[in-house]
Residue, then its C-alpha position, 0 to 999 in steps of 0.5 A: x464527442x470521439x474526443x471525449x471517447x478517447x480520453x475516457x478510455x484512456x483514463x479508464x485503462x490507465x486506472x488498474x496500474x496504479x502507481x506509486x504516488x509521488x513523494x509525500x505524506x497521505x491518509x489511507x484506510x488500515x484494512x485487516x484481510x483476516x476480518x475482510x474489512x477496513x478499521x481505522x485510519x492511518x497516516x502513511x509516509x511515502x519516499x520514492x519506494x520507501x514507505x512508512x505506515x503509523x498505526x491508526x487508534x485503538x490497536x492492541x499493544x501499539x500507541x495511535x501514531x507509533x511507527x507501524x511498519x516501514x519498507x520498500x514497496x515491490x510489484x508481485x506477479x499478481x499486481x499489488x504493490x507489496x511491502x517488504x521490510x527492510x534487511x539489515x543486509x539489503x534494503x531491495x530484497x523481496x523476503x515474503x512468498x507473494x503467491x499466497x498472499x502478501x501479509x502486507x499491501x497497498x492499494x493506491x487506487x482504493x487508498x487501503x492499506x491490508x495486513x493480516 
């Protein structure tokens, strides 16, 4: 029984520090924080910190599958794996202020992808 206690509370702390999953391609929910609410599927390409996102059906102005944004994948302060966009001048600089809220995130717990 403690042995059981203590694998419990280690999986259980473990939990919230959500890591990047290993190289691969993954489903997730495309998630709008404007509507506070989860939309469609997408597929989601994942490489080291490199991540692609292809649109999920039935968004304006852009074809079920097409590239919808790709990135490098960073850690804000507040914990949530953010993605910045690729600089023709340098890949692995953040460029968004992450203290009002990244316009675009992942949640690799929850399998969500948010974007504004």
């Amino acid at each position: 029984m403690k042995n059981l206690l203590i694998i419990f509370f280690t999986l259980y702390t473990a939990i919230p520090f959500a890591q990047i999953p290993k190289s691969g391609t993954y489903i997730y929910n495309y998630c709008d924080m404007e509507y506070n609410k989860c939309i469609g599927k997408c597929t989601i390409k994942i490489k080291g910190n490199n991540i692609w996102i292809y649109a999920p059906a039935n968004l304006t102005g852009i074809k079920e599958g097409e590239l919808y944004e790709s990135g490098t994948l960073h850690k804000d302060r507040k914990g949530r794996w953010i993605i910045t966009p690729y600089s023709s001048k340098d890949k692995t600089t953040p460029t968004l202020n992450t203290d009002d809220g990244p316009p675009l995130w992942i949640d690799f717990k929850r399998k969500r992808f948010w974007t504004f």
